[in-house]
Backbone atoms as SQL, in Angstrom:
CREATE TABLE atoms (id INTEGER PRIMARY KEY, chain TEXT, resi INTEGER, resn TEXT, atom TEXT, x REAL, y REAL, z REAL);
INSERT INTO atoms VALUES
  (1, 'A', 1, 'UNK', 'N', 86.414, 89.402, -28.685),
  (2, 'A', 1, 'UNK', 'CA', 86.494, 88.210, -27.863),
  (3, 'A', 1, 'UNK', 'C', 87.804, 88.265, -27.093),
  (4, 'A', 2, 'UNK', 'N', 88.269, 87.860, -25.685),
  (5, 'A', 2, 'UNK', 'CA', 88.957, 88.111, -24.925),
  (6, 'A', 2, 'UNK', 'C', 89.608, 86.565, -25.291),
  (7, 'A', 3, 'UNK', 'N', 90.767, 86.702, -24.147),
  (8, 'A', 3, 'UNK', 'CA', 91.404, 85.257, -24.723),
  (9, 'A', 3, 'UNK', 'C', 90.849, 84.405, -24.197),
  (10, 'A', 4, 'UNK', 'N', 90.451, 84.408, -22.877),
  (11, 'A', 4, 'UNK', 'CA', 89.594, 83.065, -22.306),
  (12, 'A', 4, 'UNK', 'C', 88.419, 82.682, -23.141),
  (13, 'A', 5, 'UNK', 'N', 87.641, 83.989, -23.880),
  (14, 'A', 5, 'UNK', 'CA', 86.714, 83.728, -24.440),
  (15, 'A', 5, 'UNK', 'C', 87.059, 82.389, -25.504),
  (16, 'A', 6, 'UNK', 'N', 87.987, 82.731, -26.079),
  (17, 'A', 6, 'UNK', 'CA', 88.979, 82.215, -27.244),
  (18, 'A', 6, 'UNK', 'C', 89.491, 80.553, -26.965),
  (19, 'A', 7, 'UNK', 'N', 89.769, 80.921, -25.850),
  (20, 'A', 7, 'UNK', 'CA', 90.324, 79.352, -25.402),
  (21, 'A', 7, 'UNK', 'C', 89.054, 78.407, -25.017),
  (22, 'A', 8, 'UNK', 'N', 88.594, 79.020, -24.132),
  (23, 'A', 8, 'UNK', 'CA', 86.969, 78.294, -24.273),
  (24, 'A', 8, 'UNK', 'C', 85.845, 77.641, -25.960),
  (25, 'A', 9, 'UNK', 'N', 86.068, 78.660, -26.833),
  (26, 'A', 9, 'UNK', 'CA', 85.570, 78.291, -27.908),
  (27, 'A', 9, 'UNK', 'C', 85.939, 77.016, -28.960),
  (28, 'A', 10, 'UNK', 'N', 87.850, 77.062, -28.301),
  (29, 'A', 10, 'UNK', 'CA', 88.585, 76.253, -29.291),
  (30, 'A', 10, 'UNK', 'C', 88.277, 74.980, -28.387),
  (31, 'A', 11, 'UNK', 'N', 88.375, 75.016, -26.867),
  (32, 'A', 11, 'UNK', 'CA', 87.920, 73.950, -26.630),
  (33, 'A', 11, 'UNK', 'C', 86.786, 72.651, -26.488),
  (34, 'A', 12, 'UNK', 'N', 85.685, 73.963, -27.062),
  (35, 'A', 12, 'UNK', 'CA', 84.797, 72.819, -26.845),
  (36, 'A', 12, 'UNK', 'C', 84.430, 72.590, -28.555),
  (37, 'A', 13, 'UNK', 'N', 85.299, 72.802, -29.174),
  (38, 'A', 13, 'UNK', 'CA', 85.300, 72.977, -30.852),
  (39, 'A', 13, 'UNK', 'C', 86.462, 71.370, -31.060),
  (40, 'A', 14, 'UNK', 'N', 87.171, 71.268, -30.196),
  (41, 'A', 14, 'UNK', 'CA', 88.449, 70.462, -30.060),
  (42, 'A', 14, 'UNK', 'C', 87.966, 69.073, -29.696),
  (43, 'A', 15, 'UNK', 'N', 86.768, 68.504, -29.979),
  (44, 'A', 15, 'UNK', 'CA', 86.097, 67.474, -29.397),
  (45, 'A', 15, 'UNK', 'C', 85.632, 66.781, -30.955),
  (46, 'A', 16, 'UNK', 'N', 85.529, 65.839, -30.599),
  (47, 'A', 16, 'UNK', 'CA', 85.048, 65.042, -32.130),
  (48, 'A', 16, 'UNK', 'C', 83.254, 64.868, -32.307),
  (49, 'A', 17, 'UNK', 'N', 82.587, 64.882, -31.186),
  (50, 'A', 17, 'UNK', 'CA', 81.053, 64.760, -31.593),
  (51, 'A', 17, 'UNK', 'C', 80.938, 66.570, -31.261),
  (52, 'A', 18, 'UNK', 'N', 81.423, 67.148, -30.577),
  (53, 'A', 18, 'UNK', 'CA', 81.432, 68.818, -30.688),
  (54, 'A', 18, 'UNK', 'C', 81.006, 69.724, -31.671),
  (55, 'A', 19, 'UNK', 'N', 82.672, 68.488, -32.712),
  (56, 'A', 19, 'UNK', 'CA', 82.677, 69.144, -34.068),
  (57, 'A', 19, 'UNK', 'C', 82.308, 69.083, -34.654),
  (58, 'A', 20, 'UNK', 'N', 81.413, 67.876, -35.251),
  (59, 'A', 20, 'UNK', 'CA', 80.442, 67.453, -35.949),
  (60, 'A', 20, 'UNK', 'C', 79.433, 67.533, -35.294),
  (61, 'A', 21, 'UNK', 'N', 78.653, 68.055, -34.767),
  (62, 'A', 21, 'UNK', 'CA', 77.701, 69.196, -33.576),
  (63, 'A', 21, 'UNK', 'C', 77.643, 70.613, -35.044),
  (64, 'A', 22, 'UNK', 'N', 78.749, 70.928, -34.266),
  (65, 'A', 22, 'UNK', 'CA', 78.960, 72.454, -34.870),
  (66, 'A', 22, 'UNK', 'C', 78.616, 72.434, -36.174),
  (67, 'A', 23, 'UNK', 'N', 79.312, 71.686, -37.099),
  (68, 'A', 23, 'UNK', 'CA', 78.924, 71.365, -38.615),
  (69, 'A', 23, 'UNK', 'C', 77.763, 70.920, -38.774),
  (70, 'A', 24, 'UNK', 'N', 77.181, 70.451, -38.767),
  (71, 'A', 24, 'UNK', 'CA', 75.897, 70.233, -38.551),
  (72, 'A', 24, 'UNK', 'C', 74.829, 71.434, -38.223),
  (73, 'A', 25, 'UNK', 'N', 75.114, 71.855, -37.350),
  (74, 'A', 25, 'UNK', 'CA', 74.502, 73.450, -37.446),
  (75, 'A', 25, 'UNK', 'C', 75.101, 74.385, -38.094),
  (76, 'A', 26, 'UNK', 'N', 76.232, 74.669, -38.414),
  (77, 'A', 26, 'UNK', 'CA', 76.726, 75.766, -39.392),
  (78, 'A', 26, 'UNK', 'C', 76.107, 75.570, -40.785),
  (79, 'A', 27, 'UNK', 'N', 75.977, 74.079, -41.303),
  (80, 'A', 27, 'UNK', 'CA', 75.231, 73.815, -42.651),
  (81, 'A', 27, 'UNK', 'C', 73.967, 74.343, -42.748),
  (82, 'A', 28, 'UNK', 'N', 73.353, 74.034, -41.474),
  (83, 'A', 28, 'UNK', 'CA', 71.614, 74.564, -41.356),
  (84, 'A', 28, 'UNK', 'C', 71.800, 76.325, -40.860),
  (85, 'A', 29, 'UNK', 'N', 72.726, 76.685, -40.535),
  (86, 'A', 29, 'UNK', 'CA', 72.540, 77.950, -40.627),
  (87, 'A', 29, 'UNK', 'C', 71.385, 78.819, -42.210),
  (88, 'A', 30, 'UNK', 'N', 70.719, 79.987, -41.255),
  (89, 'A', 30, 'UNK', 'CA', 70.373, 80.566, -40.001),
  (90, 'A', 30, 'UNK', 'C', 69.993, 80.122, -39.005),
  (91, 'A', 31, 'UNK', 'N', 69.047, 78.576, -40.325),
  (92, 'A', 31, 'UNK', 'CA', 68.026, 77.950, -38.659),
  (93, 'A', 31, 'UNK', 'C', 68.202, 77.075, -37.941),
  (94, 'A', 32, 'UNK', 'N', 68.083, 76.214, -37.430),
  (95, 'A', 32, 'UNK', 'CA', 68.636, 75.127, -36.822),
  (96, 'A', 32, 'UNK', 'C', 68.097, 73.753, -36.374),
  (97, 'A', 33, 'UNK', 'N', 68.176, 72.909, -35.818),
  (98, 'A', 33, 'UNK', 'CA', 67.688, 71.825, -35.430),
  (99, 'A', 33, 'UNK', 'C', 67.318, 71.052, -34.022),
  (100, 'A', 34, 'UNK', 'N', 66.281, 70.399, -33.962),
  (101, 'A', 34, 'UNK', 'CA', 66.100, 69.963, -32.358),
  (102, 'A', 34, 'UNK', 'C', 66.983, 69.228, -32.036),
  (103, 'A', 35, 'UNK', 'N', 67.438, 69.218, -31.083),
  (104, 'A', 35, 'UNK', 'CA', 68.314, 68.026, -30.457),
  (105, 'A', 35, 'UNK', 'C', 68.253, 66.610, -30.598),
  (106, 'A', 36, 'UNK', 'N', 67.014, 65.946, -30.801),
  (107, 'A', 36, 'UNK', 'CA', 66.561, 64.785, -30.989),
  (108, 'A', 36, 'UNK', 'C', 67.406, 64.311, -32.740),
  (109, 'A', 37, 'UNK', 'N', 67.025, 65.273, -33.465),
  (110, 'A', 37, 'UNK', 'CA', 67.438, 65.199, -34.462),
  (111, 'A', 37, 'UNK', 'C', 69.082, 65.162, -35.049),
  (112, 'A', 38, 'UNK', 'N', 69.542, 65.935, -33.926),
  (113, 'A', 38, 'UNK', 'CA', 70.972, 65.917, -34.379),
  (114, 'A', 38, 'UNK', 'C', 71.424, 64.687, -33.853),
  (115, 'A', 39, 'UNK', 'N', 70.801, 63.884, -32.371),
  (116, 'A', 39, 'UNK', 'CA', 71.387, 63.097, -32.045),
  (117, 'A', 39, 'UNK', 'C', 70.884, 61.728, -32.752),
  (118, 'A', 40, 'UNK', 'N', 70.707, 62.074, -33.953),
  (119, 'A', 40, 'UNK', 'CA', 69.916, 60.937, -34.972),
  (120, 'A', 40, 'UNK', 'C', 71.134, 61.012, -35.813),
  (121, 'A', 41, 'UNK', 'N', 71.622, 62.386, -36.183),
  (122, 'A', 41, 'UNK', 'CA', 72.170, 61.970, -37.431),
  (123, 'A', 41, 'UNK', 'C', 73.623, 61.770, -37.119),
  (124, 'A', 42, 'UNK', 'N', 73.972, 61.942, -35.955),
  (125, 'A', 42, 'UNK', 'CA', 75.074, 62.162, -35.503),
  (126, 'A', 42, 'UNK', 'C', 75.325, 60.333, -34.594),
  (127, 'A', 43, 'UNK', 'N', 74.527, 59.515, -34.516),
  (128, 'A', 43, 'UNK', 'CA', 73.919, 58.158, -34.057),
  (129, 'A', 43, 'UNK', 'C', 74.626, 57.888, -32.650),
  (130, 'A', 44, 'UNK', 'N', 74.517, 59.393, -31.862),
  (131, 'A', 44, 'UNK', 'CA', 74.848, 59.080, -30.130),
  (132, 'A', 44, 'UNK', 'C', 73.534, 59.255, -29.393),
  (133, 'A', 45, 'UNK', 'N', 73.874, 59.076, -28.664),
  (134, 'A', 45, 'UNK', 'CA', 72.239, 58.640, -27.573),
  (135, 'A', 45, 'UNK', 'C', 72.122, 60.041, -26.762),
  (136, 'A', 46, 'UNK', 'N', 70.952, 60.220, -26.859),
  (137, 'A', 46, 'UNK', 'CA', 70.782, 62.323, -26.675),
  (138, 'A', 46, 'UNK', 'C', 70.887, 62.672, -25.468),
  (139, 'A', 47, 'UNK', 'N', 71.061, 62.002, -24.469),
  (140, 'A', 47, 'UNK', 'CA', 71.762, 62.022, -23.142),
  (141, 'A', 47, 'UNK', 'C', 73.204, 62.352, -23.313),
  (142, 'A', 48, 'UNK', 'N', 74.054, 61.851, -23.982),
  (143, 'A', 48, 'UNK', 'CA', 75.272, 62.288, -24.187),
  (144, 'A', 48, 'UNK', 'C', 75.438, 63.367, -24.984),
  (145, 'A', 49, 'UNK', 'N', 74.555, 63.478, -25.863),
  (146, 'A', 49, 'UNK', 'CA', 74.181, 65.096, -26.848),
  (147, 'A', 49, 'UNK', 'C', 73.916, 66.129, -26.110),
  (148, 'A', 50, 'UNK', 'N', 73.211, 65.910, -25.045),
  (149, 'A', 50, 'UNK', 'CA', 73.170, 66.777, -24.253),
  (150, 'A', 50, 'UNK', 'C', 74.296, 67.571, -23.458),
  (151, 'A', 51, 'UNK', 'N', 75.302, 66.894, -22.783),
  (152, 'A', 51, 'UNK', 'CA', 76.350, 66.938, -22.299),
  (153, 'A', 51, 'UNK', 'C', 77.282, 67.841, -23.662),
  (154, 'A', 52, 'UNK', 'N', 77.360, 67.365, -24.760),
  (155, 'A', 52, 'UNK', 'CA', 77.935, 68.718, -25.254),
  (156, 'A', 52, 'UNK', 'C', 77.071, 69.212, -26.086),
  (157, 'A', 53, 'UNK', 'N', 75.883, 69.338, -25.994),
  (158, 'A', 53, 'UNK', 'CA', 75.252, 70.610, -26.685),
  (159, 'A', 53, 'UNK', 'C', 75.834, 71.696, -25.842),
  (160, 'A', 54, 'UNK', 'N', 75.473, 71.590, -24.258),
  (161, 'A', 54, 'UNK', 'CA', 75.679, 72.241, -23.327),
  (162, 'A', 54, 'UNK', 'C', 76.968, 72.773, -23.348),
  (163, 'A', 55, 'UNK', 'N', 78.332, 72.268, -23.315),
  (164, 'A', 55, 'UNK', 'CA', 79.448, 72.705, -23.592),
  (165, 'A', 55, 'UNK', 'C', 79.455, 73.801, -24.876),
  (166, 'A', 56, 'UNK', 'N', 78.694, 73.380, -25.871),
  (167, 'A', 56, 'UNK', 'CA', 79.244, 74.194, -26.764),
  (168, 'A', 56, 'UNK', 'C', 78.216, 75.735, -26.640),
  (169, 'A', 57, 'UNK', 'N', 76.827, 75.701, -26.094),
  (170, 'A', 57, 'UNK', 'CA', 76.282, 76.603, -25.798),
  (171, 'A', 57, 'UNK', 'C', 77.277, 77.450, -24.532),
  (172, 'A', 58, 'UNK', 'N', 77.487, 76.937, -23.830),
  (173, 'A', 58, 'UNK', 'CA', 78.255, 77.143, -22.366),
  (174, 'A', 58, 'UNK', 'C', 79.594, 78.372, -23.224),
  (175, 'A', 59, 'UNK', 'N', 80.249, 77.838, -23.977),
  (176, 'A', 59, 'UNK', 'CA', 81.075, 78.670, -24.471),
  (177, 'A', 59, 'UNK', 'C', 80.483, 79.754, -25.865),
  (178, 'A', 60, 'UNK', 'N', 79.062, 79.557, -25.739),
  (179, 'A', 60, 'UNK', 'CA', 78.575, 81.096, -26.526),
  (180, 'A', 60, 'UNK', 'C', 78.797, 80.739, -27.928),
  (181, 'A', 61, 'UNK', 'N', 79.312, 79.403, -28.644),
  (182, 'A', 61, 'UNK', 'CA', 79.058, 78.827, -29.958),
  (183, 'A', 61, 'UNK', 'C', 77.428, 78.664, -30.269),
  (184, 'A', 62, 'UNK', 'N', 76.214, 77.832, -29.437),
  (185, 'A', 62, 'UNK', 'CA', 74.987, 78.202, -29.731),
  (186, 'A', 62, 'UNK', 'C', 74.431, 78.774, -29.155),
  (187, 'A', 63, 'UNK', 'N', 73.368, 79.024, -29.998),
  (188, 'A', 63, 'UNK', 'CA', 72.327, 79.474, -28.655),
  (189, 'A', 63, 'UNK', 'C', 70.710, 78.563, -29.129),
  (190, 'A', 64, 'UNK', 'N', 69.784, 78.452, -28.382),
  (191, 'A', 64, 'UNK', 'CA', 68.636, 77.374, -28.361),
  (192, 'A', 64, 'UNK', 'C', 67.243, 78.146, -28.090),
  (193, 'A', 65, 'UNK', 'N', 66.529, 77.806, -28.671),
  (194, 'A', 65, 'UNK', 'CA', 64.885, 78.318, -28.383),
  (195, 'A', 65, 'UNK', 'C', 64.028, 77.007, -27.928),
  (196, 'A', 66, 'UNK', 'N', 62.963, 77.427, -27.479),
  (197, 'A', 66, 'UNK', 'CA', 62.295, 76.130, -27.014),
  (198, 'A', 66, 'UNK', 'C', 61.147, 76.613, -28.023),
  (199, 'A', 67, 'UNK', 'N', 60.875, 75.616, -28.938),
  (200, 'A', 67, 'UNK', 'CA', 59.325, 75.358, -29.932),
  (201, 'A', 67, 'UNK', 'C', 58.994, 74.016, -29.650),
  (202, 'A', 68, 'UNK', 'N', 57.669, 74.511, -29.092),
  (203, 'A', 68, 'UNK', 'CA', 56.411, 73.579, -28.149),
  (204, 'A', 68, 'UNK', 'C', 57.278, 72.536, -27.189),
  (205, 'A', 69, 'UNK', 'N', 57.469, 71.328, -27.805),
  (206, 'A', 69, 'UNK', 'CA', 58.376, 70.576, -26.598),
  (207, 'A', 69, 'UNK', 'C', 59.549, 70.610, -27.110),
  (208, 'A', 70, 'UNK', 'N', 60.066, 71.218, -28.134),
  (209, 'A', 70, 'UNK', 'CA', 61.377, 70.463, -28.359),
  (210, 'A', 70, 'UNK', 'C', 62.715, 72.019, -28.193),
  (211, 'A', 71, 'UNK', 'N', 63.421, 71.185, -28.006),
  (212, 'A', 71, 'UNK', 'CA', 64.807, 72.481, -28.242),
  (213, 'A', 71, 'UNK', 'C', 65.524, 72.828, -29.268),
  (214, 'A', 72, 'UNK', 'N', 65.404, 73.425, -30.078),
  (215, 'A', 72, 'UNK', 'CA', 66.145, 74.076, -31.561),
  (216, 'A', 72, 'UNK', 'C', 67.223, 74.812, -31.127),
  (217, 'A', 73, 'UNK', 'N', 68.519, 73.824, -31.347),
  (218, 'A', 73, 'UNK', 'CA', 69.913, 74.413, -30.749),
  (219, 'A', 73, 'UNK', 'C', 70.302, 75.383, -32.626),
  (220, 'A', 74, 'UNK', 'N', 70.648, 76.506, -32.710),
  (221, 'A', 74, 'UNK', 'CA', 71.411, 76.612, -33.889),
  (222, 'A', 74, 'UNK', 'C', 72.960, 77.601, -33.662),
  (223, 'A', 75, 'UNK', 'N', 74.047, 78.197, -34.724),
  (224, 'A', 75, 'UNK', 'CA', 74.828, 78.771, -34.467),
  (225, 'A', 75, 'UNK', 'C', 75.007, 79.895, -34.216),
  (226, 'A', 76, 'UNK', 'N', 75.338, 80.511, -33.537),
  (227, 'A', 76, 'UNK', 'CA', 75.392, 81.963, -32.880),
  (228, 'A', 76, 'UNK', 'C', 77.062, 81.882, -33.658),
  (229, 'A', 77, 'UNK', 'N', 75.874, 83.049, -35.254),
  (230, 'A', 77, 'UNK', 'CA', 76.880, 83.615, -36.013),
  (231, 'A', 77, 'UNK', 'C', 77.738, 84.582, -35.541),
  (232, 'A', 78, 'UNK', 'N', 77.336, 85.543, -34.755),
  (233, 'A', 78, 'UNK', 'CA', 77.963, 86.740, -34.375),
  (234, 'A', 78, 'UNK', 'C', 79.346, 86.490, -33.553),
  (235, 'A', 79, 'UNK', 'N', 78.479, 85.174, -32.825),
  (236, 'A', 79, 'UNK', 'CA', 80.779, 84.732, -31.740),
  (237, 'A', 79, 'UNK', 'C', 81.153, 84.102, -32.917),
  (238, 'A', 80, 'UNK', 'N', 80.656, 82.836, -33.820),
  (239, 'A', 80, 'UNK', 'CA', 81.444, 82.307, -34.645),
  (240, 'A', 80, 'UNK', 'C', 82.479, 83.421, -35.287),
  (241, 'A', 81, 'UNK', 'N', 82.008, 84.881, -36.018),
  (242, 'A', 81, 'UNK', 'CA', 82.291, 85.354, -36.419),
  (243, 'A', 81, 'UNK', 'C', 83.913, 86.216, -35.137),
  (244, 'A', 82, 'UNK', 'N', 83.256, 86.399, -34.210),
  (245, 'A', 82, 'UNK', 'CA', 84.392, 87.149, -33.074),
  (246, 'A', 82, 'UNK', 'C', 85.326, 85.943, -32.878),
  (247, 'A', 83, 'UNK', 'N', 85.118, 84.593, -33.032),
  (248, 'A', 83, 'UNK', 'CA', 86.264, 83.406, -33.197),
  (249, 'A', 83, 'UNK', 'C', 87.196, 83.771, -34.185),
  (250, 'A', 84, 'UNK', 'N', 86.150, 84.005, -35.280),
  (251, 'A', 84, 'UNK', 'CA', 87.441, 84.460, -36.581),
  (252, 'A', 84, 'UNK', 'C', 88.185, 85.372, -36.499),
  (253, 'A', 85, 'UNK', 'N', 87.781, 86.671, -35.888),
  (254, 'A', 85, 'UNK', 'CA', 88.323, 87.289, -35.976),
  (255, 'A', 85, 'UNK', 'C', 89.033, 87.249, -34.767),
  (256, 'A', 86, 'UNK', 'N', 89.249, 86.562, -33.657),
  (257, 'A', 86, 'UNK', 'CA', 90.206, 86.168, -32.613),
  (258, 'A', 86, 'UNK', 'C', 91.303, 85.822, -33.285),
  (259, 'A', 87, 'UNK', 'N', 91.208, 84.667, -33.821),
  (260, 'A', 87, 'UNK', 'CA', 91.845, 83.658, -34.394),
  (261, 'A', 87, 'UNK', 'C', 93.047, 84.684, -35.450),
  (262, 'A', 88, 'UNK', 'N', 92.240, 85.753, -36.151),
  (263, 'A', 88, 'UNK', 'CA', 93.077, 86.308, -37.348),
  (264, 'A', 88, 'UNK', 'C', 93.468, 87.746, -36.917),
  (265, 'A', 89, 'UNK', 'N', 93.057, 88.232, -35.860),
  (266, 'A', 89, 'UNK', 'CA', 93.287, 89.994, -35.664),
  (267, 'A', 89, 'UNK', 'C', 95.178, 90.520, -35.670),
  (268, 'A', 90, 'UNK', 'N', 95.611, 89.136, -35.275),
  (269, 'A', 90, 'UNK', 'CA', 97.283, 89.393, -35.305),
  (270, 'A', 90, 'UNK', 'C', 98.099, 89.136, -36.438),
  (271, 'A', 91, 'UNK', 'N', 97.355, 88.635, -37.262),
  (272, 'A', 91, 'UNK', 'CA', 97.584, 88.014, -38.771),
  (273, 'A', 91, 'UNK', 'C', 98.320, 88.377, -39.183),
  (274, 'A', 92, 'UNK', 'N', 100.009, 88.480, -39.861),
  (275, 'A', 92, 'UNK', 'CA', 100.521, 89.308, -40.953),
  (276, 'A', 92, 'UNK', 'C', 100.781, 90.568, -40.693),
  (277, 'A', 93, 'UNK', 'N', 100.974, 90.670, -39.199),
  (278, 'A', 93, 'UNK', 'CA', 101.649, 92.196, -38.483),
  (279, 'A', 93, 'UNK', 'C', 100.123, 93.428, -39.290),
  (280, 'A', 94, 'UNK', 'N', 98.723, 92.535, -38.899),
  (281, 'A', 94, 'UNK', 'CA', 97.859, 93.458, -39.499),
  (282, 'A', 94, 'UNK', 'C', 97.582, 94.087, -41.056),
  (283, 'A', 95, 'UNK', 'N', 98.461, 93.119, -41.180),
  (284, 'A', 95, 'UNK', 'CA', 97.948, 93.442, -43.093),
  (285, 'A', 95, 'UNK', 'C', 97.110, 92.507, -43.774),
  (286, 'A', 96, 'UNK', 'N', 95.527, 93.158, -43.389),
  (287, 'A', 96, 'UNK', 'CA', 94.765, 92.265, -44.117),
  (288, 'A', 96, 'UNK', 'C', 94.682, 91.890, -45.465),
  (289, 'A', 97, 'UNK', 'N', 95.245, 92.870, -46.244),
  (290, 'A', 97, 'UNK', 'CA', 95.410, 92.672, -47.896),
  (291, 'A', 97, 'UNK', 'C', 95.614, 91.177, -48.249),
  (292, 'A', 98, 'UNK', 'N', 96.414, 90.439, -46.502),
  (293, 'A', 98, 'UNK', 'CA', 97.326, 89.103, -46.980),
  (294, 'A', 98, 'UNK', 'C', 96.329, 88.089, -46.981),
  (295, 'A', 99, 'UNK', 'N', 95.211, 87.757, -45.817),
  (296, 'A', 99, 'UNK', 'CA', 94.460, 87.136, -45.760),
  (297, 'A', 99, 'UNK', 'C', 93.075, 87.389, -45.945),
  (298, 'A', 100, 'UNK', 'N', 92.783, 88.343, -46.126),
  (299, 'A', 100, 'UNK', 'CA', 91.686, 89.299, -46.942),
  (300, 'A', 100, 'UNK', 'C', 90.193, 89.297, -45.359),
  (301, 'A', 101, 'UNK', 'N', 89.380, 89.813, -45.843),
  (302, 'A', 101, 'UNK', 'CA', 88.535, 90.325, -45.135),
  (303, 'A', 101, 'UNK', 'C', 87.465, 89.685, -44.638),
  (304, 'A', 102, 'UNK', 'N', 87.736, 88.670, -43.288),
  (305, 'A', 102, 'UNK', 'CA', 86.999, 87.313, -42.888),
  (306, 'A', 102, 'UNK', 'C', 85.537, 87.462, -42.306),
  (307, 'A', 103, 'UNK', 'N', 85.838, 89.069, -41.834),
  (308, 'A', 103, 'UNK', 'CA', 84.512, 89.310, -41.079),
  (309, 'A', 103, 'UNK', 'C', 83.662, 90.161, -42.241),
  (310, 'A', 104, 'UNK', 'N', 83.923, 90.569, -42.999),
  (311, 'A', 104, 'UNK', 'CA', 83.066, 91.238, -43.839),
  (312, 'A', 104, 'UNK', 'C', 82.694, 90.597, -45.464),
  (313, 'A', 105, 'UNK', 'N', 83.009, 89.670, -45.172),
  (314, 'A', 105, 'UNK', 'CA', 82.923, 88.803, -46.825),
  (315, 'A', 105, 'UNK', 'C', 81.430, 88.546, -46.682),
  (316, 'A', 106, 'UNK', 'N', 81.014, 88.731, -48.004),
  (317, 'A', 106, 'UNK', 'CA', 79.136, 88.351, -47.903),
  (318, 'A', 106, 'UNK', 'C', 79.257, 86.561, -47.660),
  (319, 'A', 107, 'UNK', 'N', 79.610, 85.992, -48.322),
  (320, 'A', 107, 'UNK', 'CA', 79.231, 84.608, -48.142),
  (321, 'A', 107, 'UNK', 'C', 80.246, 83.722, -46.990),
  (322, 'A', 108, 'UNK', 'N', 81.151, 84.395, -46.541),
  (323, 'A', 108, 'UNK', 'CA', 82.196, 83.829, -45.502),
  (324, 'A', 108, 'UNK', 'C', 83.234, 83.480, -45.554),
  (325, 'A', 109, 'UNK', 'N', 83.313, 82.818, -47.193),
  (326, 'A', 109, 'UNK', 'CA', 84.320, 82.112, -47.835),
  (327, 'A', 109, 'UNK', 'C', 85.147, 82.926, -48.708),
  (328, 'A', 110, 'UNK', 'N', 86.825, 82.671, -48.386),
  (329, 'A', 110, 'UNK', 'CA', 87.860, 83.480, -49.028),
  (330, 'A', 110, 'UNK', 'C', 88.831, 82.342, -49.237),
  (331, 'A', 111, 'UNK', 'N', 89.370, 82.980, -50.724),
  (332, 'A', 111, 'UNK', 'CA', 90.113, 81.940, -51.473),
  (333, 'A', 111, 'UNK', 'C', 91.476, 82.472, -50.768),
  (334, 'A', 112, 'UNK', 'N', 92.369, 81.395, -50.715),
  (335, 'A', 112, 'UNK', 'CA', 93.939, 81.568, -50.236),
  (336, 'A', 112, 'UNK', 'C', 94.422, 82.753, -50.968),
  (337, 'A', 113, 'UNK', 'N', 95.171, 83.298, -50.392),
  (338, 'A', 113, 'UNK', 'CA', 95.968, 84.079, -51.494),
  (339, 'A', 113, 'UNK', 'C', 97.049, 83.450, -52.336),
  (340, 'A', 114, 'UNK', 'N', 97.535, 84.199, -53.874),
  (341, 'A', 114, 'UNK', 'CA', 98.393, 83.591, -54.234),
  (342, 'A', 114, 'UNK', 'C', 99.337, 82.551, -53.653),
  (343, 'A', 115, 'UNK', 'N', 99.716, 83.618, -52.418),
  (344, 'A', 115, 'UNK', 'CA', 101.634, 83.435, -52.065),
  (345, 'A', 115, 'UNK', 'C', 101.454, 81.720, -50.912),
  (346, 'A', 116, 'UNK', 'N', 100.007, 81.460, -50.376),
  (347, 'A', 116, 'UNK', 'CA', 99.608, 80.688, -49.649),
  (348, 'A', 116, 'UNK', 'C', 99.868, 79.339, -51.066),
  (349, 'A', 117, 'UNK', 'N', 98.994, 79.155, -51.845),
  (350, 'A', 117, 'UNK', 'CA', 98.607, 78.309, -53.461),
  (351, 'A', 117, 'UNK', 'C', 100.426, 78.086, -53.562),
  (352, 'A', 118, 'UNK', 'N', 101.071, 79.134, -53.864),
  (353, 'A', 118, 'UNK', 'CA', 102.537, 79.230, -54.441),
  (354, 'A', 118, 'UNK', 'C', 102.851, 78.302, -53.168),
  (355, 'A', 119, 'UNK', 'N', 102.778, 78.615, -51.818),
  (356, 'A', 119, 'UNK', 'CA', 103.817, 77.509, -51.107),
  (357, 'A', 119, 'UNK', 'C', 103.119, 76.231, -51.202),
  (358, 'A', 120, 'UNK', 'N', 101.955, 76.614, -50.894),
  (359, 'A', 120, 'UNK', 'CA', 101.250, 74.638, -50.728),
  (360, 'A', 120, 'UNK', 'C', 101.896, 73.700, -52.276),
  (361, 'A', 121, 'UNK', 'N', 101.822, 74.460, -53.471),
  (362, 'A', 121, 'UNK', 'CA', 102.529, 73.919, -54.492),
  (363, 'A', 121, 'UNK', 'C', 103.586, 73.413, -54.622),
  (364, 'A', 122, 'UNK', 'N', 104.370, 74.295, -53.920),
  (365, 'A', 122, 'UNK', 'CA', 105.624, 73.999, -53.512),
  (366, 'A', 122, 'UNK', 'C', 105.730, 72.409, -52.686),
  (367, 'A', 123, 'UNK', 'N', 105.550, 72.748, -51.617),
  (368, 'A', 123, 'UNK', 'CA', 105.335, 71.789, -50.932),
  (369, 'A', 123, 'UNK', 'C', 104.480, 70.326, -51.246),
  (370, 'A', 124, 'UNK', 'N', 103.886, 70.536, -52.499),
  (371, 'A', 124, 'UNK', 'CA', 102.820, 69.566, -53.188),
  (372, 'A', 124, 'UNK', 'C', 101.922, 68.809, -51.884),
  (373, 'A', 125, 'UNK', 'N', 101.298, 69.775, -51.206),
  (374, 'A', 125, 'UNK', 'CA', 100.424, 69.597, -49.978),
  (375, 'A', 125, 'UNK', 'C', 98.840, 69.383, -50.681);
């Protein structure tokens, strides 16, 4: 992912019905949901859902199929994944040992490392 790519992603991620957009489909990952539906659970009026579904498709976060009438927006794992690794490729002068391996973990999720636990403790964060 290039940096505009990057800045584009964070921005339409940087929005409050965006973000809870996004979550909402990252939970239903692989599959996803019609629009009607998200703008149910999310309780904005799907005219305005529309406006950032579009943003967040626009920046390559979803992508959408059309089944019979409706639109099934879900997450386009593969950029989520080139976000992460935007976000982390400069990490620790490249020593992944520190933050461990974001793009290749089977389930996605990586525990802090020690020395991360040791400061937040510190800090009683």
């Amino acid at each position: 992912m290039d940096f505009a790519s990057g800045v584009t992603a964070l921005s339409a991620l940087g929005q409050e019905t965006r973000l809870s957009v996004f979550r909402i489909l990252v939970k239903e990952s692989p599959g996803g949901l019609p629009a009607g539906i998200i703008a149910k659970l999310l309780g904005v009026n799907p005219s305005t859902l529309t406006g950032h579904l579009k943003i967040l498709t626009q920046a390559k976060l979803l992508v959408f199929t059309r089944v019979e009438q409706q639109i099934v927006y879900r997450v386009d794992i593969q950029e989520v994944r080139n976000l992460l690794h935007f976000l982390t490729k400069n990490c620790c002068n490249g020593n992944i040992d520190f933050y461990g391996d974001l793009e290749n973990s089977p389930d996605g999720r990586q525990s802090p490392p020690d020395t991360v636990i040791k400061t937040l403790q510190t800090f009683k964060m």
